[in-house]
C-alpha positions in Angstrom: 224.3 -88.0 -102.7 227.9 -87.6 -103.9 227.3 -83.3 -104.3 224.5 -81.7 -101.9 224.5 -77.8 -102.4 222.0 -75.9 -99.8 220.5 -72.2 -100.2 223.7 -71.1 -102.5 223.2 -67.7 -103.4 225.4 -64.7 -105.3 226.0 -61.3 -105.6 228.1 -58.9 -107.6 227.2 -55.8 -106.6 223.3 -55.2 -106.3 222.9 -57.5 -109.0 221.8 -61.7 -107.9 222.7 -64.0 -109.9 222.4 -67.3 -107.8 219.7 -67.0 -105.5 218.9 -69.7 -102.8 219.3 -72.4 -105.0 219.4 -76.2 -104.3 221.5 -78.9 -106.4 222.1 -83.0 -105.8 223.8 -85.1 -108.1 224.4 -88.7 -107.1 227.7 -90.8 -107.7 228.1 -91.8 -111.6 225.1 -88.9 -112.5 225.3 -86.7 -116.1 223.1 -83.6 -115.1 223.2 -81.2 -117.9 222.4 -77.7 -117.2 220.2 -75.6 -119.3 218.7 -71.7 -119.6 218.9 -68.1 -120.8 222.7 -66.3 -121.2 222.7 -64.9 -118.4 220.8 -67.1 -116.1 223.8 -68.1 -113.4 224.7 -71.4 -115.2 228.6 -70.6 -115.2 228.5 -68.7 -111.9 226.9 -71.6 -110.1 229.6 -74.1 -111.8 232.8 -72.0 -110.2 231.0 -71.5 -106.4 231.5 -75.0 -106.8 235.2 -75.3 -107.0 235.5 -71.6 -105.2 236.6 -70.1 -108.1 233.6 -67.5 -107.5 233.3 -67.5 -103.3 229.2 -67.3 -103.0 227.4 -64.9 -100.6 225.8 -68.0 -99.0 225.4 -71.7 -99.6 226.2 -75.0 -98.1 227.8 -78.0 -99.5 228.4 -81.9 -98.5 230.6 -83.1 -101.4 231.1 -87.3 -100.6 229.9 -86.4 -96.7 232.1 -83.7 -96.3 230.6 -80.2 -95.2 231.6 -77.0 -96.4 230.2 -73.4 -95.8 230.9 -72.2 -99.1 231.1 -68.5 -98.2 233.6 -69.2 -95.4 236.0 -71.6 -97.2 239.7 -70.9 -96.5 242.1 -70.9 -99.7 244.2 -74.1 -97.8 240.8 -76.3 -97.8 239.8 -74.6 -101.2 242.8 -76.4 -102.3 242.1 -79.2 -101.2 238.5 -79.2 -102.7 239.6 -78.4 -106.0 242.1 -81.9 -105.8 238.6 -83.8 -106.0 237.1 -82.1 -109.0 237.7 -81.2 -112.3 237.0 -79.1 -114.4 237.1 -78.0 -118.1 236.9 -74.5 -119.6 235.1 -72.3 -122.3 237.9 -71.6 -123.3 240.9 -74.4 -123.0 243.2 -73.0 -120.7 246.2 -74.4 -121.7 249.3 -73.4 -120.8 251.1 -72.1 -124.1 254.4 -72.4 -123.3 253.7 -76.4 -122.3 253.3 -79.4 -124.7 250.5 -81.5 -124.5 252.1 -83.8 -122.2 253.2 -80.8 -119.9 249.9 -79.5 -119.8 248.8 -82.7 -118.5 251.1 -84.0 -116.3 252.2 -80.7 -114.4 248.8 -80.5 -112.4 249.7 -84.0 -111.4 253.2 -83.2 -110.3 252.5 -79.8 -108.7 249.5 -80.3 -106.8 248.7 -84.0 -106.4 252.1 -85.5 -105.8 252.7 -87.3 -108.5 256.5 -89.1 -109.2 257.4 -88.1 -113.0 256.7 -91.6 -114.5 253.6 -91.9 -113.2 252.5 -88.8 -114.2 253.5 -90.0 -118.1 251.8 -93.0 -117.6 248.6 -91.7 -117.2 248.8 -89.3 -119.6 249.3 -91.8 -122.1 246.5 -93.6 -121.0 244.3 -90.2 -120.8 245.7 -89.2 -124.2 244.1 -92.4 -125.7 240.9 -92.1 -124.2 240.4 -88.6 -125.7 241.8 -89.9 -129.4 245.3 -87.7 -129.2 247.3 -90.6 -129.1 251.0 -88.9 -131.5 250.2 -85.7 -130.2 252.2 -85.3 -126.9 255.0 -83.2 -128.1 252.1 -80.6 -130.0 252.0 -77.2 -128.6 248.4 -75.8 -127.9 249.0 -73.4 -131.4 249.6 -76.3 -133.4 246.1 -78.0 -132.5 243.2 -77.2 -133.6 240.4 -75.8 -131.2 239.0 -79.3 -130.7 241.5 -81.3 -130.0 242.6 -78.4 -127.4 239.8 -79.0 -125.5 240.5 -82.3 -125.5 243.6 -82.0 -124.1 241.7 -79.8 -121.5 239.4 -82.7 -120.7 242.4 -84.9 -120.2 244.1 -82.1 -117.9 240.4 -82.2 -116.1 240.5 -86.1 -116.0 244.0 -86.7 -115.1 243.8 -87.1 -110.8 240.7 -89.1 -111.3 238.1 -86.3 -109.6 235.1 -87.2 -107.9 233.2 -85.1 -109.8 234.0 -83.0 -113.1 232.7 -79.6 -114.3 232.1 -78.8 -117.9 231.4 -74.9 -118.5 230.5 -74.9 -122.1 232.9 -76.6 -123.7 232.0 -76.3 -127.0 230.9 -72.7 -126.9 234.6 -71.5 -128.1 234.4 -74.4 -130.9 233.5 -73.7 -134.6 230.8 -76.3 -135.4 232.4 -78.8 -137.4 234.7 -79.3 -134.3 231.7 -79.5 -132.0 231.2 -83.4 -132.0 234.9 -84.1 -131.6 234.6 -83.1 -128.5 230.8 -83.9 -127.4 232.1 -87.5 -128.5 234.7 -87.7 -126.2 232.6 -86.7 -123.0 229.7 -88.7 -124.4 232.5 -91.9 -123.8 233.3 -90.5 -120.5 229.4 -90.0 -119.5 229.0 -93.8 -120.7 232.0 -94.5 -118.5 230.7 -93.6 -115.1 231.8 -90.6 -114.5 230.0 -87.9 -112.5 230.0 -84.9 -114.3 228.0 -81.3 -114.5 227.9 -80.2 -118.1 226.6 -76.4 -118.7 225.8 -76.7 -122.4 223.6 -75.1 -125.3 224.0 -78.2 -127.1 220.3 -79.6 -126.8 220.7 -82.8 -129.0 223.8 -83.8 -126.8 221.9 -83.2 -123.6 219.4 -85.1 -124.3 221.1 -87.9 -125.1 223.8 -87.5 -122.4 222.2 -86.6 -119.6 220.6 -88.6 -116.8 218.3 -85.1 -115.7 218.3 -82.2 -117.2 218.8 -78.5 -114.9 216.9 -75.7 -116.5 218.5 -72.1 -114.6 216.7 -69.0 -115.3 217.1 -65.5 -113.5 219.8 -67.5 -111.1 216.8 -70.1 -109.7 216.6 -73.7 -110.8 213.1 -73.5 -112.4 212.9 -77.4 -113.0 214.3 -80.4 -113.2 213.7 -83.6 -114.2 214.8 -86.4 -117.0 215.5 -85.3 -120.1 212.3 -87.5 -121.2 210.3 -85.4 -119.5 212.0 -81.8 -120.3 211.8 -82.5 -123.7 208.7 -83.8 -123.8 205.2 -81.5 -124.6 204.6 -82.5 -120.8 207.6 -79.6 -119.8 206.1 -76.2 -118.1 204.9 -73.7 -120.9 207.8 -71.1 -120.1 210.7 -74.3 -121.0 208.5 -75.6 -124.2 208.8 -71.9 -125.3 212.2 -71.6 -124.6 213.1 -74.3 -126.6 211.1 -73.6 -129.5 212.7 -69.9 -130.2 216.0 -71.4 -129.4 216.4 -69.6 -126.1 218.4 -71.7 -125.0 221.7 -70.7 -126.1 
């Protein structure tokens, strides 16, 4: 397995949100994960890159062990080099252009020279469809294509493994499948990637298994064939058909 997470669990205050959960996803996987607001889908994404330090949990990320809870910010650093990881809400730095927004990661934390930095972001900025757009500041894009300059940031070290927190929750709709495209080419392209999402169609189509989080607990997983199918526990088939699921 490329990710192994053990017994993660989380806690603000007396209230669990993560609670002894395990999680695999193999090298070049699309595992979309579904539920409730409110059942620890975001949570469970930043334990992952210690953005949120859990109460508990173990991790092997490409045979590497971590205790989660005991991580120290210097190896937290050095875990968030090898993953990605793309935001409800952009991120962007507003006083960058898109080519600063992408290349500074590179410079700052991974080493980059300068010109190699530019060169992939040229060859990032194609892949997402922003080719003309390198001098645009984030307030002269529209919400889609700032996301996909966020996906390119996410992209731009060439992760092991890359996190998608809803990234089309902050869109509005007509924007939605500018960006679903984009990871739909990266999916197809063998990336191994986590996508939270309340986008069913796209999950279904996307995905190699389907997560479905409830109450902080994993309560199945399987294909998307199967999870969508009238062969999917009661609770999940109900779920589905009142729209739950956003």
């Amino acid at each position: 397995m490329m990710l192994q997470i053990k017994s993660l669990s989380k806690s603000f205050g007396n209230q669990r949100v993560i609670s002894d959960m395990d999680f695999t996803i193999k090298k070049g996987e699309v595992v979309a994960v579904i539920g409730p607001s409110g059942s620890g889908k975001s949570t469970f994404l930043k334990t992952i890159n210690q953005l949120v330090k859990p109460d508990f949990g173990i991790m092997h990320l490409n045979d590497k062990e971590y205790d989660m809870a005991k991580i120290k910010e210097s190896e937290a650093t050095d875990l968030r080099k090898k993953i990605g990881m793309v935001f409800q809400n952009f991120g962007l730095f507003s006083h960058l252009d898109v080519l600063g927004n992408i290349t500074l990661g590179l410079e700052k934390v991974h080493g980059f020279k300068k010109e190699a930095a530019i060169s992939r972001e040229k060859e990032l900025i194609e892949v997402v469809g922003l080719s003309g757009k390198e001098q645009s500041f984030p307030n002269q894009l529209s919400g889609g294509q700032q996301q996909r300059v966020g996906i390119a940031r996410a992209m731009a070290s060439n992760p092991d493994l890359i996190l998608f927190d809803e990234p089309t929750s902050a869109l509005d709709p007509e924007l939605v499948g500018e960006v679903l495209s984009v990871i739909k080419t990266l999916a197809k392209a063998g990336n191994t990637m986590i996508i939270v999402t309340h986008e069913m169609k796209f999950a279904k189509e996307t995905a190699d298994k389907i997560v479905f989080m409830e109450n902080g607990e994993i309560i199945m997983e399987d294909s998307p064939e199967v999870l969508f199918s009238e062969k999917a526990p009661e609770r999940i088939m109900t779920t589905r058909k009142t729209g739950g699921l956003l």
